[in-house]
C-alpha positions, 0 to 999 in steps of 0.5 A: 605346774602339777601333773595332777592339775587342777580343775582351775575355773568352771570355763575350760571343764564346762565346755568340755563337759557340753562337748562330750554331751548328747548335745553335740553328737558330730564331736563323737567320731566312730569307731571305723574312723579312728586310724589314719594311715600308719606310716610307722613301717617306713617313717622311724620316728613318732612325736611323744607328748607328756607333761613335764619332769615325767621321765627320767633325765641323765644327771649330768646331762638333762637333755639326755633321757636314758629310758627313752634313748635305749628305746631309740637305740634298740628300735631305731624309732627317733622320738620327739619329746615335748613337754607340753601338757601342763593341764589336763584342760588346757591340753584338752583346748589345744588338741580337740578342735583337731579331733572333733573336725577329724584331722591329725594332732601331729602327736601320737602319745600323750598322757593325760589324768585318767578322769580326762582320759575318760572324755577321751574315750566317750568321745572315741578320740583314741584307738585301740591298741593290739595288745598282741603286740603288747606282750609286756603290758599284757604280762605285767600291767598291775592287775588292781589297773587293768579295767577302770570303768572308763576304760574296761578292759584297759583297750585305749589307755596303758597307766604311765604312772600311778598314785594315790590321793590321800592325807599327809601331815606333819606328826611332829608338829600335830603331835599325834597320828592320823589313821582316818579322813575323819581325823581331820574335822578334829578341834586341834586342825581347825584353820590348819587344813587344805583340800584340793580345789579340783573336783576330779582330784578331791571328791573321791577321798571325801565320799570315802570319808563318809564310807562311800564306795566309789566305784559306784558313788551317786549323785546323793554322795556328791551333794553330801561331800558338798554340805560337808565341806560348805559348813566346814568353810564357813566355820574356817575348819578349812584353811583354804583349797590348793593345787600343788601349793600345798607342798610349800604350806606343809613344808612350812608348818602353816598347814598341819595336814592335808589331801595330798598326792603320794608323789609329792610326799615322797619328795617331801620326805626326803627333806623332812622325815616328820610328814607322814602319808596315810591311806586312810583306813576308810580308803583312799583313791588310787588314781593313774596318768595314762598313755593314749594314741590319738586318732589319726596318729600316723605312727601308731605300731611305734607308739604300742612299742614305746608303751611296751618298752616302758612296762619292761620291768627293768626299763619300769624300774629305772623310771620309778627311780627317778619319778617316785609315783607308784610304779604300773609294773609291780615287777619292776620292785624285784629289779630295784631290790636287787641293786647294790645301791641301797638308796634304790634298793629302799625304793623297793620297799616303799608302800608308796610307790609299790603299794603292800597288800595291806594298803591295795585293800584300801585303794579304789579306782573312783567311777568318774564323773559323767559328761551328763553331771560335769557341769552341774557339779563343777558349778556346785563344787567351783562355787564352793572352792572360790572358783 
């Protein structure tokens, strides 16, 4: 299952949306309740959760994560590492009846889509960081990451990785170039298009379409985005909307362009050099998958330095080798355009994990969608996608 989940049924969203509400203000859990008794003085260890094939791993042995093994060996702090998140949802489901009743979670990391992180810290379910504490990710943090509106000031959240939602297609089979959102609407993609089917991973690129910007984008945009898209499914413009299954409807020429996730087409590429990604000229979405400390965790100092041990530039770069999303530590591409290996020192110069300047001038981090408009615009959205 992607990392980049789906919003997959209107069930799971809505609830969390009436959660995060006015309507149930005994969920909101206040500042001076947050921290728990931190044992991460004495008890060397913490319990890490994330989602899977998120880190690296030894090639010859996959139990074996060499980033997270060199932490351990220099601190001395034993990590437990799950692979448990495998939807932003239903990690939500498992984990808030604990936070809303102010109890422990028994992590004390995870990573969750910046859209759901969101809920997080309306809802005051995770602690602030002492950045003091943090040197690295006070020096090396990608500045375009710092201060999403959710999360001014980047106080509960550090980027675990980052991407960008855009358009990726097929030139050889398409036989031309895609340069904007609009492109996709030409006569020559009818019923050779997909879309994303989760609200939080589709709209933002849409609205951008239209010329948008969504840093501040209204109720009005949304409802123009789903009149759009409604008439472009019933003229079967729109071949269908996804999750990660887009891969395989790319790969084999069914589809011939497609909103994808800059990840993903990485790895495509490797396989087939003919599928291009494009940040449209109108924009594209940069998007991230943060680490957060939930409340109560009980080893919160260990989880603020395995965060900073990851925006290391050396430690950075040595997982962008082997995840391929854009890397939170621009840093970290002087650290692989020195190696000798040529297949890592090219990772350097790929815009998709280290974005130029040209492409940052295209890339916004959207607004995201208030506990106030979830319900109503899943419902609107879901009914659209088939949900």
């Amino acid at each position: 299952m992607s990392r980049r989940s789906l919003l997959r049924a209107l069930g799971a969203g809505a609830a969390g949306a009436t959660l995060a509400g006015c309507g149930v203000p005994a969920a909101f859990v206040e500042p001076g309740d947050r921290a728990g008794h931190d044992s991460s003085a004495t008890d060397h260890t913490l319990h890490f959760a994330n989602w899977p094939l998120y880190i690296d791993t030894d090639d010859d042995n996959e139990s074996k994560r060499p980033t997270l093994d060199a932490f351990s060996k220099r601190t001395g702090i034993s990590v437990t590492y799950t692979e448990e998140i495998n939807d932003n949802d239903e990690f939500f489901g498992k984990i808030s009846p604990a936070l809303m009743n102010r109890q422990q979670t028994g992590r004390d990391l995870i990573v969750i889509s910046d859209w759901m992180a969101a809920r997080f810290v309306r809802l005051g379910w995770v602690q602030e960081m002492d950045r003091a504490k943090q040197p690295n990710v006070a020096k090396y943090l990608d500045p375009q990451l710092r201060s999403p509106a959710f999360d001014e000031g980047r106080l509960h959240s550090v980027p675990w990785q980052s991407g960008i939602t855009g358009i990726a297609y097929n030139r050889k089979r398409l036989g031309r170039e895609i340069r904007s959102t609009g492109d996709l609407w030409a006569d020559d993609l009818r019923g050779r298009v997909t879309l994303l089917s989760g609200l939080d991973e589709s709209f933002a690129l849409l609205m951008q379409g239209n010329g948008v910007d969504i840093t501040r984008w209204t109720s009005d945009d949304f409802h123009e985005i789903c009149e759009q898209t409604e008439r472009r499914v019933r003229s079967k413009h729109i071949r269908r909307f996804t999750g990660n299954d887009y891969i395989k409807d790319l790969a084999t020429g069914d589809v011939l362009a497609c909103q994808a996730y800059s990840g993903d087409v990485i790895q495509l590429q490797a396989d087939n050099p003919d599928i291009e990604f494009v940040v449209p000229e109108e924009g594209a979405e940069l998007w991230a998958e943060s680490l957060m400390i939930p409340n109560l965790a009980r080893h919160k100092r260990n989880a603020e330095r395995l965060i900073d041990h990851y925006y290391d530039p050396e430690i950075a770069a040595e997982l962008a080798t082997w995840v391929n999303y854009a890397c939170p530590v621009p840093a970290a591409r002087d650290i692989l355009a020195s190696s000798k290996d040529e297949e890592t020192a090219a990772l350097a110069e790929d815009p998709l994990i280290f974005p130029d300047d040209t492409m940052r001038q295209r890339l916004a981090i959207a607004r995201d969608i208030t506990s106030e408009e979830r319900t109503d615009f899943a419902k609107k959205w879901n009914s659209i996608v088939g949900l």
